[in-house]
C-alpha positions, 0 to 999 in steps of 0.5 A, a space after each residue: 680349812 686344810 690341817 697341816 701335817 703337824 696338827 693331824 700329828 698332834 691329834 693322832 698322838 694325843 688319841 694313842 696316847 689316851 688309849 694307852 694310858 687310860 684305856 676306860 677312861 675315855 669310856 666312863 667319862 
């Protein structure tokens, strides 16, 4: 199915988000 605009936003944002506030986070879990 196709991803709307809003949704490939959504998942961009949330990805830099992580990556900011919890840099090792995403590693150690």
């Amino acid at each position: 199915r196709e991803f709307s605009a809003t949704e490939l936003q959504i998942q961009i944002l949330a990805r830099y988000t992580t990556t900011i506030i919890k840099p090792g986070d995403k590693i150690m879990s």
